[in-house]
C-alpha positions as CSV (number, residue, x, y, z in Angstrom):
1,X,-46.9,88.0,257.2
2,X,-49.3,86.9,254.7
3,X,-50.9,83.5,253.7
4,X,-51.9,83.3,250.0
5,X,-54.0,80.2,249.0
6,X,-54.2,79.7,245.4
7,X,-55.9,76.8,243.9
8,X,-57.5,75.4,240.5
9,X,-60.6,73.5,241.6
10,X,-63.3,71.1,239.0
11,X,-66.0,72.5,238.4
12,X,-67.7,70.4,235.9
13,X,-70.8,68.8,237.9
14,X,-72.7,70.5,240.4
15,X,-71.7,68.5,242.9
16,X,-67.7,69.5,242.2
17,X,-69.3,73.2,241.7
18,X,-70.9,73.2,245.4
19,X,-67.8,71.7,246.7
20,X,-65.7,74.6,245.4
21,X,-68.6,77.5,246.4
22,X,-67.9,75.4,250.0
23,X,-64.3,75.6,249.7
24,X,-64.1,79.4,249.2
25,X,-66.6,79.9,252.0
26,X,-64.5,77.9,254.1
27,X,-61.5,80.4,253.3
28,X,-63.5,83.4,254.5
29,X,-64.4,82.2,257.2
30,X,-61.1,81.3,258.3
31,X,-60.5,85.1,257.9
32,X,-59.3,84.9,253.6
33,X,-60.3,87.6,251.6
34,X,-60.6,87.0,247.8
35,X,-57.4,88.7,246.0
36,X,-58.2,87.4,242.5
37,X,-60.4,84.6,241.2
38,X,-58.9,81.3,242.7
39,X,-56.5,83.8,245.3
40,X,-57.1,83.9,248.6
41,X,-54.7,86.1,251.6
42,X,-55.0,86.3,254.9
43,X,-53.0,88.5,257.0
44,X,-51.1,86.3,259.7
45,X,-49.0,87.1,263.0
46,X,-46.1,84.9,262.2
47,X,-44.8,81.5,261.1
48,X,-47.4,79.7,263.7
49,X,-50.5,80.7,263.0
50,X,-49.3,80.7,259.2
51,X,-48.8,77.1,259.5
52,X,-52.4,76.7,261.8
53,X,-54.0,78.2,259.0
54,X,-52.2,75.7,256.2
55,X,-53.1,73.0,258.4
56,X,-56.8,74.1,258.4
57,X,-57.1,74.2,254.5
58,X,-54.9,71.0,254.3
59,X,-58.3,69.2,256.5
60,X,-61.0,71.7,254.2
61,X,-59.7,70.9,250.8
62,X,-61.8,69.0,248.8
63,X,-60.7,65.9,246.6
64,X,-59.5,66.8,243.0
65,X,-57.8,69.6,242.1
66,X,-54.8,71.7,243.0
67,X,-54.4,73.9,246.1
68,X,-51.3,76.1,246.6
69,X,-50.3,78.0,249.7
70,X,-47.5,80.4,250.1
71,X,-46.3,82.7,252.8
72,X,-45.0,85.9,252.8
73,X,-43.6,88.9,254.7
74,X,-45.2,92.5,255.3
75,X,-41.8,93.5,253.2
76,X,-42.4,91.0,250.7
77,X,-46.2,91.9,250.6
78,X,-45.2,95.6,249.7
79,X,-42.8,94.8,247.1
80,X,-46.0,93.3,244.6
81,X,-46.4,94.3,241.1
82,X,-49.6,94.7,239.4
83,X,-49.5,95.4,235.2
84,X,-52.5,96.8,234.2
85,X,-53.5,97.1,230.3
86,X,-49.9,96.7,230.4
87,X,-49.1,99.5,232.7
88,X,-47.3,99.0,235.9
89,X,-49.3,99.8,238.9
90,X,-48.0,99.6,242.7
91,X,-50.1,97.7,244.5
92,X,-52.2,98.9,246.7
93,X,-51.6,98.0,250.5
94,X,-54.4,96.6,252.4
95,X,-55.9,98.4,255.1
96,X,-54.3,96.1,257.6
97,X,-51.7,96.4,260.5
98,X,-50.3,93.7,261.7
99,X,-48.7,93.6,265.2
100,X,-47.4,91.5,268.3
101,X,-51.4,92.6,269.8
102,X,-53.1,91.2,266.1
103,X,-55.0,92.2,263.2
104,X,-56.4,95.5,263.2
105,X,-58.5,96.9,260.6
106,X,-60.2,95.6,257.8
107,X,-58.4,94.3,254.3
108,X,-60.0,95.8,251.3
109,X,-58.7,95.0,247.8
C-alpha cells in the first residue's frame, strides 16, 4: 500500500516559502519521497500505519493551502500511467517490497 500526499502550498512571502521548504522536509522525514513537484508517496504496510502517517501530516501541515492524501494498493500502484511527449509509458515500479516483515529496499523514481 501506498500513501500519496499531494498538496498546493503559498508561496508568495518568504515566510510562506520556508514554511513549505519545512513542510516537504517534514514528508521525507517521515519516510516520503518526492514523485513529482507537490507529490509525495510513501510505501506503507497496511491501512494502520497509512492512517498514522495521515494523522502525522494532518498535525505538520501548515496554515493555507491545500493538502491531499490518498491511499492506494501495490495492485493499484502497478496499474499507473505515465504519458510522455504524449506517449504512453508504464511506470516504472519502485524498488520497494513491501511485506508482513516491512519495507525493504530503497524507492527510486
Amino acid at each position: 500500500m501506498y500513501v500519496f500526499c499531494m498538496f498546493d502550498l503559498p508561496v508568495s512571502t518568504k515566510e510562506e516559502r520556508k514554511k513549505a521548504t519545512k513542510f516537504k522536509k517534514d514528508l521525507l522525514s517521515l519516510g516520503f519521497v518526492r514523485y513529482q513537484f507537490s507529490v509525495y508517496v510513501a510505501p506503507v504496510r497496511g491501512r494502520h500505519q497509512a492512517k498514522d502517517r495521515i494523522s502525522s501530516i494532518e498535525n505538520l501541515a501548515p496554515e493555507g493551502g491545500s493538502i491531499r492524501i490518498v491511499t492506494i494498493t501495490d495492485r493499484q500502484f502497478d496499474r499507473i500511467v505515465t504519458i510522455e511527449s504524449s506517449k504512453y509509458v508504464k511506470e516504472k515500479n519502485p524498488d520497494v517490497s513491501i511485506s508482513r516483515f516491512g519495507v525493504q529496499g530503497i524507492l527510486e523514481f
